[in-house]
C-alpha positions as CSV (number, residue, x, y, z in Angstrom):
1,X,0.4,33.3,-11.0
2,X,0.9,30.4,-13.1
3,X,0.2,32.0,-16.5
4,X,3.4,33.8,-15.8
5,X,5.4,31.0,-15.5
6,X,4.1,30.3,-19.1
7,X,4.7,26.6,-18.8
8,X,2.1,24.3,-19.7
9,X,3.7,21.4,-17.8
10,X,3.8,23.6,-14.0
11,X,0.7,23.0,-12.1
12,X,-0.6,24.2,-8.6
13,X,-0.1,21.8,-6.4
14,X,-2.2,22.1,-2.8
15,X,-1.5,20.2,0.5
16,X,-3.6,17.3,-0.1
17,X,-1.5,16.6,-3.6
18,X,1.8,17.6,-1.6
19,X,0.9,14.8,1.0
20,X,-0.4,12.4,-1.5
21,X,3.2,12.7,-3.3
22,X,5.3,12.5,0.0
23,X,3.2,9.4,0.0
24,X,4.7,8.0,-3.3
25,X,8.1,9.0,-2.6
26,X,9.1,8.8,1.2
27,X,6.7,5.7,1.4
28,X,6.1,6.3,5.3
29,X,3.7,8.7,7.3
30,X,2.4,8.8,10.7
31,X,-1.1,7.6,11.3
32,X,-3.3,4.8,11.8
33,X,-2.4,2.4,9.1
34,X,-6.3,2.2,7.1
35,X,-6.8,2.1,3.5
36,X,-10.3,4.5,3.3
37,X,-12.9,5.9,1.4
38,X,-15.4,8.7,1.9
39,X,-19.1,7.8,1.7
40,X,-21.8,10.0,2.2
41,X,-22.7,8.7,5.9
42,X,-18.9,8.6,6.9
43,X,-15.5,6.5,6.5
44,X,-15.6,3.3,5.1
45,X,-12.9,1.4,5.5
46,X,-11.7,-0.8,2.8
47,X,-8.7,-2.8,4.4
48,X,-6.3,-2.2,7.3
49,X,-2.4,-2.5,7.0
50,X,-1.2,-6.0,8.5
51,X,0.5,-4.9,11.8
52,X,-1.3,-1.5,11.7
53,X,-2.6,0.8,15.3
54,X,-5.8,0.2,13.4
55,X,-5.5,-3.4,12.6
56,X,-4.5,-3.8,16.5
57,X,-7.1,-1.8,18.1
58,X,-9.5,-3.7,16.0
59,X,-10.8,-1.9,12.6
60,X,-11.5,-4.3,10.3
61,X,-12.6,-4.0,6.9
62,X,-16.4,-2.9,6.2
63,X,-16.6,-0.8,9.3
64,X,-17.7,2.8,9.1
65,X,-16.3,5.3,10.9
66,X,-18.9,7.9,11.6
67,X,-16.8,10.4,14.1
68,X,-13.4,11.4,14.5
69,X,-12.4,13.1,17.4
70,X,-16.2,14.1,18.6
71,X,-16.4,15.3,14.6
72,X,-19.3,13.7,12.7
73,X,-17.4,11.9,9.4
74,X,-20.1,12.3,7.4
75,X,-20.0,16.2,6.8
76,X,-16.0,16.1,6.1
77,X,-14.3,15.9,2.9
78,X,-11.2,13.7,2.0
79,X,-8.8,16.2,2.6
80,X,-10.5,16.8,6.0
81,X,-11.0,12.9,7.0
82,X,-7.3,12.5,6.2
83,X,-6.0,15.4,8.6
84,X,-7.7,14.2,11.3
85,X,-6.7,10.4,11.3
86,X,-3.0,11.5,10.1
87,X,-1.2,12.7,12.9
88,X,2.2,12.4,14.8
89,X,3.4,8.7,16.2
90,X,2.4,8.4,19.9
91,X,-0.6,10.9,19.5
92,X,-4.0,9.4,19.8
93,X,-7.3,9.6,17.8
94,X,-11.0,8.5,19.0
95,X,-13.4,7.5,16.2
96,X,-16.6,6.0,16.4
97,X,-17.8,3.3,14.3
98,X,-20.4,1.3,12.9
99,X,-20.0,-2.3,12.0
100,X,-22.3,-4.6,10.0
101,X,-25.2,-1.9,9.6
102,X,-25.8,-1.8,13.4
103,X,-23.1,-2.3,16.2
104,X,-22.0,0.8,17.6
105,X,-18.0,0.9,18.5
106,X,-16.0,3.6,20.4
107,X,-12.1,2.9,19.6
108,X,-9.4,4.7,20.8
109,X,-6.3,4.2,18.1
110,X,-2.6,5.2,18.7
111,X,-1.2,6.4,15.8
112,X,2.3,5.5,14.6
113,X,5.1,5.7,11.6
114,X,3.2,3.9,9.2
115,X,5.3,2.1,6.2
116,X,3.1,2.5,2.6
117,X,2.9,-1.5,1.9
118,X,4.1,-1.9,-1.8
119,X,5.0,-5.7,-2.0
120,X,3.3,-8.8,-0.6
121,X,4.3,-12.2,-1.8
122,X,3.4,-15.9,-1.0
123,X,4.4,-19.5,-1.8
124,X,1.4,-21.0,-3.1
125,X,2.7,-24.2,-3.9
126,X,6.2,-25.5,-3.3
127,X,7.6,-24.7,-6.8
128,X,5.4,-21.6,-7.3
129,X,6.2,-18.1,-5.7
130,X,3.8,-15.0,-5.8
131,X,5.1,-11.8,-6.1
132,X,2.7,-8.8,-6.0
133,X,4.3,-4.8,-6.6
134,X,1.8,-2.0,-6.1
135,X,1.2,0.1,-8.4
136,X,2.0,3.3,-6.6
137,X,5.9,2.9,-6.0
138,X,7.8,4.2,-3.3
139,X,11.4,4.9,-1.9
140,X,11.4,1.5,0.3
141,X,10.0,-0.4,-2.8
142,X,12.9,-1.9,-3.7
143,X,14.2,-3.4,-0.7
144,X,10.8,-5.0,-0.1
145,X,11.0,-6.7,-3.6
146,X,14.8,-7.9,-2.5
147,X,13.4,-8.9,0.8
148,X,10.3,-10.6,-0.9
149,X,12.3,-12.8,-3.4
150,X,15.1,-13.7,-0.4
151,X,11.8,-15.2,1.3
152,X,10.4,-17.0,-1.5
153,X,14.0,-18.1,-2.3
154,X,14.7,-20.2,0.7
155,X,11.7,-22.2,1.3
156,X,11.5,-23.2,-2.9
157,X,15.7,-24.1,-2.1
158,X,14.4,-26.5,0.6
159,X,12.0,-28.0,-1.5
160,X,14.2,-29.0,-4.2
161,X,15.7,-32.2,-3.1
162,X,18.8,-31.9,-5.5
163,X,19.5,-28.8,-3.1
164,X,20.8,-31.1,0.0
165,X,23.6,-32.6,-2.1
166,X,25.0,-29.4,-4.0
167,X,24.0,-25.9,-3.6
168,X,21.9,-24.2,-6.0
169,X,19.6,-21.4,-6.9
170,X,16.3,-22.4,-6.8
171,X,14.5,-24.0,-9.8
172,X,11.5,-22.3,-10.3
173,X,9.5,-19.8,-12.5
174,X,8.5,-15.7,-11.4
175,X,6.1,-14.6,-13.1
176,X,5.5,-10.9,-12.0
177,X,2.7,-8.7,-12.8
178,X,2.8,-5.6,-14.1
179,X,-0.7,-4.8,-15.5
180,X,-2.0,-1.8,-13.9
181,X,1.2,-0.2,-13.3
182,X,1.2,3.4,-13.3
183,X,4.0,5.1,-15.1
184,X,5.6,7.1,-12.1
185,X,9.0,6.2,-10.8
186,X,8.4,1.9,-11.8
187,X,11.8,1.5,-13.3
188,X,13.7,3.6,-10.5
189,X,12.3,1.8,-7.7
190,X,11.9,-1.5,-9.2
191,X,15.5,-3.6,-8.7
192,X,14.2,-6.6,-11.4
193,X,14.2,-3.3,-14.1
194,X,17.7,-2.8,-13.4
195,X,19.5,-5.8,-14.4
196,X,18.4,-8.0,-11.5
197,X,16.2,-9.8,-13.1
198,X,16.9,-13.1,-12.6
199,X,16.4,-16.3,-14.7
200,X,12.6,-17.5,-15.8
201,X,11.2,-14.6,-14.4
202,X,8.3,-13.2,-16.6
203,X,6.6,-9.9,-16.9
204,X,3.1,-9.6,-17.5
205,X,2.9,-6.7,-20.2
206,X,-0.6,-4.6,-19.9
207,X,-3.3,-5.7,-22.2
208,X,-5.6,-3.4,-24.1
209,X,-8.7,-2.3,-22.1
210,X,-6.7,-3.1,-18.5
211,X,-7.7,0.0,-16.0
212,X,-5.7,0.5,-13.0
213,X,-7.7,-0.3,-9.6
214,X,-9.2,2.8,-7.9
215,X,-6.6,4.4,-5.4
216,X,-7.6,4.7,-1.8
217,X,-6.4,7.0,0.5
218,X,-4.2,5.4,3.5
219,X,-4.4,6.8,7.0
């Protein structure tokens, strides 16, 4: 079918990479809110999202989920671990996990609309705020990044004592990091690309022999 497109830029896409790319570009989905990867014995889950139906039914990172649904994890591939713990809001799913090499755990985990996290930011100290953009982009991207710096903004205002007698924009340095950054859709959903940038902010350009960080699959 595809040699008679005659293309060589058209590729098959199948359900898994359909879902992967609603991933990237609607940012949301409904599930349990786990960063995962398969292992031969199961699940292992690298990191649940802040707020998450797993982070609040207690899934932490390291645990192994070795049955979904009365399904043993181990024999199931990605595509099949994924439709399992994916799901509509409200619906729930029952996995069974193991925890530090021995603790057996039956959780029952109510799935919701889960929001891809993109951006996460901090004040580390109280002239220096951190700023951290994911490499996989999406939609909502851009507000988070507006969102992010209108955080880090008032607390650094605060700080500055020359801000109680005249207003002012904060005096500090961004330094933002782009090493790692895929090229897919960066400069449409990143607002500081598109003449936001604002003063002293600095971008980290990729250095030679830099890899991106292997992608997990969220659930």
């Amino acid at each position: 079918m595809l040699e008679a497109v005659d293309d060589p830029y058209t590729e098959f896409v199948d359900q898994d990479g359909i879902d992967k790319l609603n991933d990237m570009t609607t940012g949301e989905f409904g599930g349990v809110g786990l960063y995962i990867d398969t292992v031969d014995d199961g699940v292992l889950v690298i990191e649940p999202f802040p707020g998450s139906p797993a982070h609040a039914a207690g899934i932490i990172a390291g645990d192994l989920i070795v049955a979904i649904d009365g399904t043993q994890a181990g024999g199931l591939n990605e595509a099949g671990v994924v439709s399992r713990l994916r799901g509509s809001p409200g619906t729930d799913v029952h996995v069974s996990l193991v925890r530090a090499g021995s603790e057996t755990l039956d959780v029952t985990v109510t799935r919701d609309l889960i929001e891809v996290p993109t951006v996460r930011h901090a004040l580390i100290e109280p002239e220096i705020g951190y700023l951290r953009v994911s490499p996989q982009f999406t939609s909502k991207t851009p507000d988070r990044i507006r969102e992010a710096l209108s955080d880090l903004a008032g607390p650094l205002a605060i700080a500055d004592p020359r801000s109680a007698r005249q207003p002012r924009r904060p005096a500090f340095r961004r330094r933002r990091d782009r090493r790692s950054v895929s090229g897919f859709g960066h400069d449409r959903a990143d607002p500081l690309a598109h003449g936001e940038r604002e003063p002293g902010l600095h971008r980290d350009a990729p250095r030679h022999g830099d890899r991106p960080r292997p992608a997990h699959r969220r659930v």
